[in-house]
C-alpha positions as CSV (number, residue, x, y, z in Angstrom):
1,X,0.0,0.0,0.0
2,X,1.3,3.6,-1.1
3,X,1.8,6.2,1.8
4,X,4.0,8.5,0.0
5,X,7.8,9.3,-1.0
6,X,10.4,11.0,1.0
7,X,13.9,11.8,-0.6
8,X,16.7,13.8,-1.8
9,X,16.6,16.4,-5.0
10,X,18.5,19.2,-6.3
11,X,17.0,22.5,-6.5
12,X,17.3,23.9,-9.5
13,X,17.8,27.7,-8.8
14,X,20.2,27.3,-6.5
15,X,22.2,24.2,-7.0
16,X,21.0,22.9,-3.1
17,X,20.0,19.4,-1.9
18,X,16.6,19.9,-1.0
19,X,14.8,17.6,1.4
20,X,11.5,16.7,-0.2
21,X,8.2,14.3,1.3
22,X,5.0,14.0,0.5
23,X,2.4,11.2,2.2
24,X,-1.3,10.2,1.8
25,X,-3.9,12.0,4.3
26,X,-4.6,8.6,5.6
27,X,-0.9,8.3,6.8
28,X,-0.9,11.2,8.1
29,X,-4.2,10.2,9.9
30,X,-2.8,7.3,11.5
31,X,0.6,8.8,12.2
32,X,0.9,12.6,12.5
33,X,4.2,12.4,13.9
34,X,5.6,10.5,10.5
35,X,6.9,13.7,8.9
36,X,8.8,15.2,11.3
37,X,10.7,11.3,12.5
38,X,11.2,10.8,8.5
39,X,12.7,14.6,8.3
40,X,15.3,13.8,11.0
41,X,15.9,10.0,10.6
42,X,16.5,12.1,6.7
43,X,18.6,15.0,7.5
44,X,21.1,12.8,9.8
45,X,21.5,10.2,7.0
46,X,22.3,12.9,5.2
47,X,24.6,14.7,7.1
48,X,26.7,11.1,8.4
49,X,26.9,10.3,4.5
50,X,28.0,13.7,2.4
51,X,30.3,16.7,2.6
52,X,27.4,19.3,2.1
53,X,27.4,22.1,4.4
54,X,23.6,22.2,4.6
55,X,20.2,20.9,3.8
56,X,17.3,22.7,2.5
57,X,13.7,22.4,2.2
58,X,10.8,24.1,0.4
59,X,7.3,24.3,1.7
60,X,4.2,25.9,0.2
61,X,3.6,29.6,2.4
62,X,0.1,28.1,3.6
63,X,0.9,24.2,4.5
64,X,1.6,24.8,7.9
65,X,1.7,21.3,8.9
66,X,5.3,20.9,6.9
67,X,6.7,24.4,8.1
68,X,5.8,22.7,11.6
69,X,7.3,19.5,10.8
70,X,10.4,21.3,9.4
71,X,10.9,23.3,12.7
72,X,10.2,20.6,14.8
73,X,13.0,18.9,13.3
74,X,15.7,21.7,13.3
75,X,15.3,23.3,10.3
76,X,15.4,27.0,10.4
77,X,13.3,29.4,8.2
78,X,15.9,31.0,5.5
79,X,13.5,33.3,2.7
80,X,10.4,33.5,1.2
81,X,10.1,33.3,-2.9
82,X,8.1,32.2,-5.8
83,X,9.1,28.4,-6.8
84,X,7.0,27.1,-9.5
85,X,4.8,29.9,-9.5
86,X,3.7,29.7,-5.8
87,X,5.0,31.4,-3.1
88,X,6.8,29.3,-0.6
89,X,9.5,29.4,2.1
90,X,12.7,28.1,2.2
91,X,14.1,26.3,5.3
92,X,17.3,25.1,6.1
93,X,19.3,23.2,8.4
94,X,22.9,23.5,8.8
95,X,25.0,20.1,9.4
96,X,27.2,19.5,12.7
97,X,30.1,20.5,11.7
98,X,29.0,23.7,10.3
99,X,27.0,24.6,13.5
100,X,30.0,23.8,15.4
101,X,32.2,26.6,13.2
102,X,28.7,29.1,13.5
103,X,28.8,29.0,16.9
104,X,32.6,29.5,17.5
105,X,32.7,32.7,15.4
């Protein structure tokens, strides 16, 4: 049975790995908390396994059950802008290492 997708893509406009899910309302139903364990689980795969600096991810300005998931999970909101015609905001989460050198300067 199909509950929806959850990967890795890169965003077009600014050459960024994007974080992308998307699940059926009735997974959602049965598990609310699903978006914001796959989003972590996600972003520290991600981080343990490539050299990129950060993460980002792109939610529509009125789904505010993603830009809750997002923050719940540690991503942080970056800027608003038009992707695909819509207007949505950008998140992003920085990886340990780069948190580490943030917070020493």
């Amino acid at each position: 049975r199909f509950l929806g997708w959850a990967g890795f893509a890169a965003f077009e406009e600014t050459s960024e790995i994007e974080l992308s899910y998307c699940f059926t309302e009735a997974a959602l139903t049965k598990d609310p908390g699903l978006p914001s364990r796959l989003c972590r689980a996600l972003a520290d795969w991600f981080f343990d396994n490539t050299y990129f600096s950060h993460l980002v991810a792109m939610v529509r300005t009125d789904n505010k059950a993603a830009r809750e998931s997002l923050l719940e999970t540690g991503f942080a909101y970056r800027e608003s802008r038009r992707i695909a015609g819509y207007p949505c905001d950008v998140f992003q989460m920085l990886s340990p290492a780069m948190q580490t050198y943030v917070l020493s300067a």
